[in-house]
C-alpha positions as CSV (number, residue, x, y, z in Angstrom):
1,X,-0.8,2.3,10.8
2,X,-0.9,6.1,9.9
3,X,-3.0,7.6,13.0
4,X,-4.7,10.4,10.8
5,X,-6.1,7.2,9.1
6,X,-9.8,9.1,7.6
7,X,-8.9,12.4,7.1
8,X,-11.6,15.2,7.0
9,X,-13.7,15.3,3.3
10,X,-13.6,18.1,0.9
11,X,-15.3,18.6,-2.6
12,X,-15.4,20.6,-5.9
13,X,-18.7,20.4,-7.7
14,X,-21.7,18.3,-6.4
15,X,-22.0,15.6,-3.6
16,X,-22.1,12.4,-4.6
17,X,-19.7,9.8,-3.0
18,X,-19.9,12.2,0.0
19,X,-23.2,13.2,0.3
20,X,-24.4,14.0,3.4
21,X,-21.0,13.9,4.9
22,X,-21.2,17.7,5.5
23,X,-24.0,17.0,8.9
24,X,-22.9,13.7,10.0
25,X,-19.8,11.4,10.8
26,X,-21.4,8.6,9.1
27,X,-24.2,7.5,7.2
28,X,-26.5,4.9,9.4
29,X,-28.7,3.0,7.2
30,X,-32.0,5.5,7.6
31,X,-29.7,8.4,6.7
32,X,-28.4,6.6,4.0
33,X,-31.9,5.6,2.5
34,X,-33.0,9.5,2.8
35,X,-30.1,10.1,0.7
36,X,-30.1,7.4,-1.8
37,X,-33.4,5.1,-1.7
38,X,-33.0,1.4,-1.7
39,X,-31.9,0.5,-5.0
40,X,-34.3,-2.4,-7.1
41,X,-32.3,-5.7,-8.2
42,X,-31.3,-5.3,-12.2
43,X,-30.9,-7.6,-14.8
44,X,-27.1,-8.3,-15.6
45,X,-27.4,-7.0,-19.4
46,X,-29.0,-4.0,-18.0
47,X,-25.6,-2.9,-15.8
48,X,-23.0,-4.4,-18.0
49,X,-24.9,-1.7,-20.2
50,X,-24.8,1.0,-18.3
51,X,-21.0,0.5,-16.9
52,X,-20.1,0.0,-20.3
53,X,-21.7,3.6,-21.6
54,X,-19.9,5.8,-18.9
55,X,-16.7,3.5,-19.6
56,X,-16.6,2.7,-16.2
57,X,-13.4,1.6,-14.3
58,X,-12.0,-0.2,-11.2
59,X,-10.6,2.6,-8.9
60,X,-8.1,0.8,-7.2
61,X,-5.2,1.8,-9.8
62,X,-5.5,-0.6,-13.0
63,X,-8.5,1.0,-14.3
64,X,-9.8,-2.3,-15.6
65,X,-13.1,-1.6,-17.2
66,X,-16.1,-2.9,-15.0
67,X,-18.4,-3.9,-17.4
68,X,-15.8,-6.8,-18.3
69,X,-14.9,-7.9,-15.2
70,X,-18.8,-8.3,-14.4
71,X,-19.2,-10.3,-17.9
72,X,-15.7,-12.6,-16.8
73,X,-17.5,-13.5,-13.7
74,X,-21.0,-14.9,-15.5
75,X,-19.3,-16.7,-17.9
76,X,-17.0,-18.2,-15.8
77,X,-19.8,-19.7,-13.2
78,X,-22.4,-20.1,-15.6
79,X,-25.0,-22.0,-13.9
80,X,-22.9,-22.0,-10.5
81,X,-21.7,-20.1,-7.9
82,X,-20.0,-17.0,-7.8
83,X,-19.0,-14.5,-5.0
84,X,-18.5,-10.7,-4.7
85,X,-15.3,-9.5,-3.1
86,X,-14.8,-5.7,-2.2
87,X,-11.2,-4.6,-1.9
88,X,-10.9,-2.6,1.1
89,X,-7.2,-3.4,2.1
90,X,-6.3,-0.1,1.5
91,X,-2.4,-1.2,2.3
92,X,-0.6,1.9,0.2
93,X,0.0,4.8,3.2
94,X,-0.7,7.5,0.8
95,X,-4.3,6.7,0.5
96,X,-6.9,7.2,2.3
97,X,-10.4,7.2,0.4
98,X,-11.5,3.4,0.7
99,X,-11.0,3.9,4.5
100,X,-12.9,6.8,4.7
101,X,-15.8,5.5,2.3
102,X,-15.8,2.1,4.6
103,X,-16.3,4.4,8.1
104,X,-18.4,7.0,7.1
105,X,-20.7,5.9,3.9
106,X,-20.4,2.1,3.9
107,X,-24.0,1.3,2.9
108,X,-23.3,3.1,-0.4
109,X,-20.5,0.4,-0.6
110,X,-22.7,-2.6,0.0
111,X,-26.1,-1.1,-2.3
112,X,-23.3,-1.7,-5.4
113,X,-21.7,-4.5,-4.0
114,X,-25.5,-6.4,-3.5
115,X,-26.4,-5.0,-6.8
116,X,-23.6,-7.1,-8.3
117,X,-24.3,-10.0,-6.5
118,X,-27.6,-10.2,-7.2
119,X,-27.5,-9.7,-10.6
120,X,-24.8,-12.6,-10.9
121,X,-26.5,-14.4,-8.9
122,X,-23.4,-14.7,-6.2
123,X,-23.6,-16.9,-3.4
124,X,-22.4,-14.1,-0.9
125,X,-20.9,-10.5,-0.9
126,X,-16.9,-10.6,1.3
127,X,-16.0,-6.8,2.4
128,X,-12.1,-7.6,3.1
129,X,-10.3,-4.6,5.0
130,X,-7.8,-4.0,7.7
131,X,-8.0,-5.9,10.5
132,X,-8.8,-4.6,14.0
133,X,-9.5,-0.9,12.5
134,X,-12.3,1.1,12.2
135,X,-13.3,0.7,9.0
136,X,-14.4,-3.1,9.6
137,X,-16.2,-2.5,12.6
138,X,-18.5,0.8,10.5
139,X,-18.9,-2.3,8.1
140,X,-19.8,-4.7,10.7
141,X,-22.0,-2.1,12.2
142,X,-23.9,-1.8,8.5
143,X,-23.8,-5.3,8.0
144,X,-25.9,-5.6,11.4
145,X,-28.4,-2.9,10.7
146,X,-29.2,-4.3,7.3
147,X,-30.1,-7.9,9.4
148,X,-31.8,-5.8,11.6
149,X,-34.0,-3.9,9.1
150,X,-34.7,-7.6,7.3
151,X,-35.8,-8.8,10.9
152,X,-38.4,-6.0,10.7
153,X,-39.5,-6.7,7.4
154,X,-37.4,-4.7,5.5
155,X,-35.3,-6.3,2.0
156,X,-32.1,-5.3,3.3
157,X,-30.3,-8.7,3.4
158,X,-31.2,-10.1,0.1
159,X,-27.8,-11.5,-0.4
160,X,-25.2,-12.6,2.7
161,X,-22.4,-9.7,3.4
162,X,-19.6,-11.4,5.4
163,X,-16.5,-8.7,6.5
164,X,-13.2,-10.5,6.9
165,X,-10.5,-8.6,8.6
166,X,-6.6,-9.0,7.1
167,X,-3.6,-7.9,7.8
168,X,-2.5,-5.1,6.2
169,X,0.7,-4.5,4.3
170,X,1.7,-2.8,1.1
171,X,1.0,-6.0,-1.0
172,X,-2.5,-6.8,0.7
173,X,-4.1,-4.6,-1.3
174,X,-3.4,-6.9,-4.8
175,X,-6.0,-8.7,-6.4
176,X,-3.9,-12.5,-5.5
177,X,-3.0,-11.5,-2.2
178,X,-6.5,-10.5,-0.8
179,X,-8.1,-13.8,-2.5
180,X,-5.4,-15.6,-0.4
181,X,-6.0,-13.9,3.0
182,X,-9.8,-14.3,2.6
183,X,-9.4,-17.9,2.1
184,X,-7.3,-18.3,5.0
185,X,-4.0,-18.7,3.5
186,X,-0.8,-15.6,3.7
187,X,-2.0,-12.4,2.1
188,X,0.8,-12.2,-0.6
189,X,0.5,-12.3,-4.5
190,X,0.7,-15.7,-5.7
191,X,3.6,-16.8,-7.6
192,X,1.9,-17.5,-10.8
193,X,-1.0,-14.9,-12.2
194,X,-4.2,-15.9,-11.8
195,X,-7.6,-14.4,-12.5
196,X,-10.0,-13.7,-9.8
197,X,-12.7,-13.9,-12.5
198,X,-11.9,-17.9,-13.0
199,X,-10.9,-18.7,-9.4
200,X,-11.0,-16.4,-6.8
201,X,-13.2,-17.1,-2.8
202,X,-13.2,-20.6,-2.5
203,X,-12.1,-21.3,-6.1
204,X,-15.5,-19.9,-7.3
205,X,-15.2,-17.1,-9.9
206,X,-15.1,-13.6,-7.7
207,X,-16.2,-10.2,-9.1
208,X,-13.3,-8.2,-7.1
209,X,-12.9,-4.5,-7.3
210,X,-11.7,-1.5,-5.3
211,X,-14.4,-0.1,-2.8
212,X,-14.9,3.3,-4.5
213,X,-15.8,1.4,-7.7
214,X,-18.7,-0.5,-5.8
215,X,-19.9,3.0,-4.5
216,X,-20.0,4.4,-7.7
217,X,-21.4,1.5,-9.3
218,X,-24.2,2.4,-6.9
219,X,-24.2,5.9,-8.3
220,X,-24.4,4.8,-11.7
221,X,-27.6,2.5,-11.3
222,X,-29.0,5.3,-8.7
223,X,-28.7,8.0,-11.6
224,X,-28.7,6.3,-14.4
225,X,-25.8,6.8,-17.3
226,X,-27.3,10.5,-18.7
227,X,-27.3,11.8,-15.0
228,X,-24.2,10.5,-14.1
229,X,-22.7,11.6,-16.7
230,X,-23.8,15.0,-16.4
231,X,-20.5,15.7,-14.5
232,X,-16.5,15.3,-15.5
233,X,-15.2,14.5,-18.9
234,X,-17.0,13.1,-22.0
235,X,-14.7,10.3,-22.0
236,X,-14.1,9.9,-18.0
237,X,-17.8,11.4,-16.7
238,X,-18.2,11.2,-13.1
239,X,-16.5,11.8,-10.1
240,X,-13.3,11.1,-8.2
241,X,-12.2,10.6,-4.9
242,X,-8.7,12.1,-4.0
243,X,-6.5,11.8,-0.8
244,X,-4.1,15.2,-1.1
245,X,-1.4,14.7,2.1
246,X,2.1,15.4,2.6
247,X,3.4,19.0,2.2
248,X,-0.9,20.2,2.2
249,X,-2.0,22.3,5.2
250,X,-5.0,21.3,4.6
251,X,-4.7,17.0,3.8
252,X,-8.2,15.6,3.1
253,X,-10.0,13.1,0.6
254,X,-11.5,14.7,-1.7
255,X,-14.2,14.6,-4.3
256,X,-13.9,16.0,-7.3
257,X,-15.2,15.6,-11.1
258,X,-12.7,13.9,-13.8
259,X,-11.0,17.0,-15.2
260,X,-10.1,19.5,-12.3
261,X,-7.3,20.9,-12.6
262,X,-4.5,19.4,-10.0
263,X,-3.3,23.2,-9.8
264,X,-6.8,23.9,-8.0
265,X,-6.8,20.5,-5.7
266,X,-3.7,21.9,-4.7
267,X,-4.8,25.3,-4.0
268,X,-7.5,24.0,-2.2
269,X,-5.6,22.0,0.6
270,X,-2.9,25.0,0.7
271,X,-0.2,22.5,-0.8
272,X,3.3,23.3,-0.7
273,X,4.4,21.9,-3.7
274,X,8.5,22.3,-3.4
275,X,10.5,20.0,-5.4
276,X,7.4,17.9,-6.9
277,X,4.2,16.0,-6.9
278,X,4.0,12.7,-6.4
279,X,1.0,11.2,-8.0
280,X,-0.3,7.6,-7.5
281,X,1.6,6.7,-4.4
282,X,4.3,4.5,-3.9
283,X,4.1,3.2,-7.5
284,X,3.7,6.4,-8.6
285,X,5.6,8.8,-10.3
286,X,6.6,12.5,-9.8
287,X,5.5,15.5,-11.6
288,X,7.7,18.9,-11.4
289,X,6.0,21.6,-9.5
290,X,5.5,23.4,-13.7
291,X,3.7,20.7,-15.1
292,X,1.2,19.9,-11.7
293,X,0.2,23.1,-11.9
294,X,-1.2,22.3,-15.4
295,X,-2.0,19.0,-15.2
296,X,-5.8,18.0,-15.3
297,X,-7.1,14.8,-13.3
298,X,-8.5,12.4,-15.4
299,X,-6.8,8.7,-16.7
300,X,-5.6,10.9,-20.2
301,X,-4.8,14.1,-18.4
302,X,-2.5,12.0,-16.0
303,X,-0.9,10.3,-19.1
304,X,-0.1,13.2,-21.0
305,X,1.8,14.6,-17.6
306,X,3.7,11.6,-17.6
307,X,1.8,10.2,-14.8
308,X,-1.2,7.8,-13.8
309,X,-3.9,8.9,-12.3
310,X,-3.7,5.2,-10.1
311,X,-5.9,5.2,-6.6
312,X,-5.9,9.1,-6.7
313,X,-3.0,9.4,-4.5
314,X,-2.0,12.9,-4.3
315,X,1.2,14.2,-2.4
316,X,2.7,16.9,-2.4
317,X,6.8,17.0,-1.2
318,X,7.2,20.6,0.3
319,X,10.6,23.3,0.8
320,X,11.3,22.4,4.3
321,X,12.4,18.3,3.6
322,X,15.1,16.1,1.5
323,X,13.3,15.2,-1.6
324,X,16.3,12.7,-1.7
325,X,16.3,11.7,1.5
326,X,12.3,11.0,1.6
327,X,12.5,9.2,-2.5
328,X,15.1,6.4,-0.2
329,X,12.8,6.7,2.2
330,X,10.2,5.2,0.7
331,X,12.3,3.0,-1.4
332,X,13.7,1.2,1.8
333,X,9.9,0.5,3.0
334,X,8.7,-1.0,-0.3
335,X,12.1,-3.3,0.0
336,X,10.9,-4.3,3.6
337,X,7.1,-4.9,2.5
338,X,8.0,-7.2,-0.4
339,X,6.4,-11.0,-0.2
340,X,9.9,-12.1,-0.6
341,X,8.7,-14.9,-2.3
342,X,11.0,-14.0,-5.6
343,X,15.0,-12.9,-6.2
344,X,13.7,-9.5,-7.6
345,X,12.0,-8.7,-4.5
346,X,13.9,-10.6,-1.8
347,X,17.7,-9.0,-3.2
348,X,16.6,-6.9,-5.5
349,X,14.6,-4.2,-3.6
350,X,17.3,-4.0,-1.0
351,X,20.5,-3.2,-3.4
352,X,18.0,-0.4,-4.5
353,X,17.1,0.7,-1.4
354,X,20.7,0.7,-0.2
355,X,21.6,2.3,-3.2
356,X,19.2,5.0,-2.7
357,X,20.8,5.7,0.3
358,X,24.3,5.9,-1.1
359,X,23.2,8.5,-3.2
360,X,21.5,10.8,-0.4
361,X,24.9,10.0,1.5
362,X,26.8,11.3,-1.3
363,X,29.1,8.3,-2.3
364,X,26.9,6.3,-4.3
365,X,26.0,7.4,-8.3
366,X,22.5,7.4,-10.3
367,X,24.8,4.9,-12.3
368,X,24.1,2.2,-9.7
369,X,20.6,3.1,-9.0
370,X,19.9,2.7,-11.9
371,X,21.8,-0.4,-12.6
372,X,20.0,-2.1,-9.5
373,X,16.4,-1.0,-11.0
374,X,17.7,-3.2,-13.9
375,X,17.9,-6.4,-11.7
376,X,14.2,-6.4,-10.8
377,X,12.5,-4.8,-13.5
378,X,9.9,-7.0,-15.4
379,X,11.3,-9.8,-13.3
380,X,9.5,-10.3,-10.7
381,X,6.5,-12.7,-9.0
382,X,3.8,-10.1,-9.2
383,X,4.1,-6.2,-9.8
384,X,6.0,-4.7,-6.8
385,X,9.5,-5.1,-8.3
386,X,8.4,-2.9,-11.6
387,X,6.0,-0.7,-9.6
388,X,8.9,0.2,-7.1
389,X,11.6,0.5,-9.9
390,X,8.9,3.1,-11.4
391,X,8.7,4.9,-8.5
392,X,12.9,5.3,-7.7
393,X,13.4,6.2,-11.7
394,X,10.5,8.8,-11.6
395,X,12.4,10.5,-8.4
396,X,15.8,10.1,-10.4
397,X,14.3,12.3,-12.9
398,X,12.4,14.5,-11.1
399,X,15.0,15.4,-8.3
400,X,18.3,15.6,-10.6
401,X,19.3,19.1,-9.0
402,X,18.7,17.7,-5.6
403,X,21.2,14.5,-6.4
404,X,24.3,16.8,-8.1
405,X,23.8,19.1,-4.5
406,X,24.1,15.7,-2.7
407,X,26.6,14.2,-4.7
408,X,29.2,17.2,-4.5
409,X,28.4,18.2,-0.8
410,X,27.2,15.0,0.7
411,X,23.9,17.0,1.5
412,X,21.3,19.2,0.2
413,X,21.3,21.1,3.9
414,X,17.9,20.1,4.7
415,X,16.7,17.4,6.8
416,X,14.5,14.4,6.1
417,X,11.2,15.4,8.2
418,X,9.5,12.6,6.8
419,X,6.7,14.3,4.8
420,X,5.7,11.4,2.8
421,X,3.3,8.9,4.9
422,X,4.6,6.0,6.5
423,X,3.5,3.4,8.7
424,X,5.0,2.5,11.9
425,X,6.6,-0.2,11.2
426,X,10.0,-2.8,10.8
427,X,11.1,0.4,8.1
428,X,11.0,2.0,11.3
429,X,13.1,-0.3,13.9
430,X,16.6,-0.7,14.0
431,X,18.5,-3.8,15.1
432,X,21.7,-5.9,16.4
433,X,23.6,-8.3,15.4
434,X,25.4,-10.4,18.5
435,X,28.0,-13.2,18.7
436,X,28.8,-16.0,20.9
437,X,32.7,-15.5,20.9
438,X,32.9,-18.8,22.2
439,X,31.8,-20.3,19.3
440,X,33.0,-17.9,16.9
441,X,35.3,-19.4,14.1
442,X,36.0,-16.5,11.9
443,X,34.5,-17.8,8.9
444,X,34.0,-14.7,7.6
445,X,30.3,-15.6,6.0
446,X,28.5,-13.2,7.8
447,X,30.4,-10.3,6.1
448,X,29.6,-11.6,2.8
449,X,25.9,-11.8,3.6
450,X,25.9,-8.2,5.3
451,X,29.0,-6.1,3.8
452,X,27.2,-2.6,4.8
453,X,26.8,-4.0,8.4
454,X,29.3,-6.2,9.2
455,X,33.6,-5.1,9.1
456,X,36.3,-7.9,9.7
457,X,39.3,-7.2,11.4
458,X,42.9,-8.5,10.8
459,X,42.2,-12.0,12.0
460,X,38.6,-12.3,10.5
461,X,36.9,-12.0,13.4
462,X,33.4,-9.4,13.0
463,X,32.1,-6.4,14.5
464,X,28.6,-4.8,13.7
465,X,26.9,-1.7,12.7
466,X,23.2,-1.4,13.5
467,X,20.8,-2.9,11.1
468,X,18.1,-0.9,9.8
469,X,14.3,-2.7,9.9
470,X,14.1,-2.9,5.8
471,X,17.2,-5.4,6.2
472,X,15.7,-7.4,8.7
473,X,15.2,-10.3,6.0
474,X,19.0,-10.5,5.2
475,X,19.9,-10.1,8.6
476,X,17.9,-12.9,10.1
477,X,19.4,-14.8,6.8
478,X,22.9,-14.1,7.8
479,X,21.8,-15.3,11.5
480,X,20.4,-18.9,10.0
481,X,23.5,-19.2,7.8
482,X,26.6,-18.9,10.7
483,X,28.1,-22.1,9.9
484,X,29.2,-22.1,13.6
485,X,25.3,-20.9,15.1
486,X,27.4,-17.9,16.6
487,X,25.0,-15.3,15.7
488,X,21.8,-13.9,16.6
489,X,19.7,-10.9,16.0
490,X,18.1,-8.2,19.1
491,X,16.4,-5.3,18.4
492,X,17.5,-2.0,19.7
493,X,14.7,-0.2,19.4
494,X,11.9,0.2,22.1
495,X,11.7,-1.5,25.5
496,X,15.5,-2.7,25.7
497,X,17.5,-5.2,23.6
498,X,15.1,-8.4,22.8
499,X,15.3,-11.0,20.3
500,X,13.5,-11.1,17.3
501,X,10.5,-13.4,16.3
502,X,10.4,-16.4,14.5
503,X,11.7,-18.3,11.8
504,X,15.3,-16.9,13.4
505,X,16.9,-19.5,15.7
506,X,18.6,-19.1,18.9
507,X,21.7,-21.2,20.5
508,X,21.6,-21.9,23.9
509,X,24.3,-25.3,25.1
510,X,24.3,-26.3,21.6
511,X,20.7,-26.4,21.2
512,X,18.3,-24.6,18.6
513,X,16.3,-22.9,20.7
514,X,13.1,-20.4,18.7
515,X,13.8,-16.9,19.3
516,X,11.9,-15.0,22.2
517,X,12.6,-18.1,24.1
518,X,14.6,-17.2,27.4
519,X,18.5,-17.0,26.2
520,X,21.8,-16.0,28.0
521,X,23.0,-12.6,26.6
522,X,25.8,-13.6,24.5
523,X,28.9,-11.0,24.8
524,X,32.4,-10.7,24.0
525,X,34.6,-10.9,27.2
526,X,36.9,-7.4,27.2
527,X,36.8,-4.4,25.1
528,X,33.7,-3.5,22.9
529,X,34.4,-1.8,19.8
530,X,32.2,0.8,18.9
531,X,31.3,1.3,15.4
532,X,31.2,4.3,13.5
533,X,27.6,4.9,13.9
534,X,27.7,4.9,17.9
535,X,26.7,1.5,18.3
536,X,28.6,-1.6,19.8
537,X,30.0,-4.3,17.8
538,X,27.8,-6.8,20.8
């Protein structure tokens, strides 16, 4: 989790996701009824016709329209039961705004999220967000004062709000993978495409959209589609929210209306721009520090600069890092975030990532980049394969001075500082492969699994380089596969050398043994070879 996880709020033009932010942490329900008032029930027709006016979207990154999604739903249940689900598993570390909408104005979150519900006539309204974080308790907290003010004879409970906490990843925030941690199964994509619309909660049909799209939906039946429409573009009225990190002094969400100028947004958080703009996060693309300055924030602004506007995910690189070095960066975490559940993503992803960082090494070629992207594109279970291979070809492009510098030198001659958000997490853990020698047969297999980690000598016999944390699949792999159960995996990293979780096995007097169960160190009796990047070969 990124610590700075609900960075401070900015705006250009009026308040309106972020009203009232200026004089107050967050919004308690009183506060938030000053603002807003308690909105009436509406008839379905009447905010299918008003989302469909403004041309509202989802603003989680697809842009679906609303309207449609809300007339999916009714059809689907007819007569039955529905259920509205708020996406709040903000898992992409670039972005920022549904967390800080969840802790500081989450009753503007439910008023559009009840609205909904009441209107389809839903059974329930599920707020799904990160587990164990402050966002689900601000929720929890609004959740409780709304039961509270129905206790007191209030209306503020007219349909059950129930806030399920998940774990968050990169892929938790997809429209499958949330519908399968709220119903108590893993929170990855499913292997086959289905629509939350037909079967989502439960199997009932689920409204599901991004938070800031149930806070506007708010707006829109608040104001009303003239008023709300009295700010941003004719085609795209309204406002945005934006999270501006990386090389900005001044990182923040921010509101803006559809239309600013990304030149200004980065003016305003005193961005150094460097050697691009990445725009939509880590299925984003890159823009050149020429064309942000020019580039206006709306979904056809975004497309004409070669970019989509996505979550509003703005990041700036900066002078002082490798834009390289940051572009394999990334590349390596999607690799380790992937279900895994499909060859694109489970081999795929890594022979990218590795590529990647061939290239900031200097040995490697775009050549084979781009030859891995090939493997996984338009391949894959759900859309992380295509999403990261849009991503690594957008920084190809964009950083093409960067990668001759690297390619002829072996370095640009500045450091990776890590500008681009990143989790703490396996990306960011390095570990060990270690043999039994007494078991050891010199098959040879575990080179084959792990050629960038694992070296042979004359007799066949392996020693081992460390094992970066977005490998960890393949190495536990080549652990499970040692035909002669010599092998098993420690991480370096942290409090001393410990095994690593389950499914890996352990061998202790011929037994299979689950890892983190108490093992005998197995070592090599004599000399122990050290390997080129200062580790020991176990």
């Amino acid at each position: 989790m990124i610590p700075a996880r609900v960075p401070r709020v900015l705006r250009m033009g009026p308040a309106r996701l972020t009203a009232g932010l200026d004089h107050t942490r967050r919004l308690d329900l009183p506060a938030h009824r000053t603002l807003h008032g308690a909105p009436e029930p509406r008839e379905l027709g009447e905010l299918i016709s008003h989302a469909n006016e403004v041309d509202m979207r989802g603003r989680g990154g697809a842009a679906f329209p609303f309207a449609r999604k809300l007339r999916a739903v009714a059809d689907s249940a007819g007569s039955g039961e529905s259920v509205v689900l708020v996406n709040g598993a903000e898992g992409e570390p670039a972005s920022s705004k549904d967390a800080m909408l969840l802790t500081r104005n989450p009753h503007l979150v439910l008023d559009g999220a009840v609205l909904a519900a009441e209107a389809l006539g839903a059974r329930e309204v599920v707020v799904a967000t990160a587990g164990g974080e402050v966002a689900e308790a601000s929720v929890a907290a609004a959740v409780a004062e709304r039961r509270a003010a129905n206790i007191a004879g209030g209306a503020e409970s007219r349909v059950p709000i129930r806030v399920v906490g998940i774990k968050e990843r990169f892929i938790s925030g997809e429209g499958g993978a949330l519908v399968n941690a709220v119903n108590g199964e893993e929170g990855i994509p499913p292997g086959r495409k289905r629509r939350a619309a037909i079967s989502g909660v439960d199997g009932l049909p689920t409204l599901l959209s991004n938070t800031e799209t149930y806070a506007q939906f708010a707006l829109l039946a608040e104001l009303g589609p003239e008023r709300y429409a009295e700010v941003g573009t004719s085609k795209e009225p309204g406002t945005i929210l934006l999270t501006v990190s990386g090389g900005a002094a001044n990182g923040a969400v921010i509101e803006a209306p559809t239309g600013t100028y990304l030149g200004d947004v980065l003016a305003l958080t005193e961005a150094d721009v460097g050697d691009g703009v990445l725009i939509g996060g880590y299925h984003g693309a890159w823009l050149s520090a020429e064309v942000a300055q020019t580039a206006v924030l709306s979904r056809e602004g975004m497309k004409q600069a070669g970019a989509t506007l996505g979550a509003g995910i703005i990041v700036p690189l900066g002078e002082s890092t490798c834009s390289l070095g940051e572009a394999a960066r990334v590349a390596a975490y999607l690799a380790a975030e992937s279900a895994g559940q499909c060859g694109p993503c489970r081999l795929g992803l890594p022979d990218i990532a590795r590529a990647m960082y061939a290239l900031v090494e200097g040995t490697g070629s775009v050549d084979a980049v781009r030859r891995c992207v090939r493997g996984v594109e338009r391949r894959g279970a759900c859309f992380h394969p295509d999403g990261t291979a849009k991503f690594v070809l957008s920084a190809l492009d964009a950083f093409e001075s960067e990668i001759a510098l690297h390619l002829e030198h072996g370095s640009c001659g500045r450091p990776v500082r890590g500008v681009l958000p990143m989790p703490e997490r396996e990306a960011d853990v390095e570990y060990r492969l270690e043999v039994d020698w007494s078991r050891c047969a010199g098959h040879g297999l575990c080179a084959h699994l792990l050629p960038e980690f694992v070296d042979l000598d004359d007799y066949g016999f392996p020693s081992f380089r460390n094992v970066p944390g977005w490998m960890a699949k393949e190495a536990r792999r080549t652990v499970e596969m040692c035909p002669a159960l010599a092998l098993r995996l420690v991480q370096t990293t942290g409090d001393g050398p410990k095994p690593v979780g389950s499914p890996l096995r352990l061998v202790k007097d011929g037994v299979l043994k689950k890892a983190g169960a108490s093992v005998p160190r197995l070592t090599r009796v004599g000399a122990v070879p050290r390997n080129a990047l200062g580790g020991t070969a176990g």
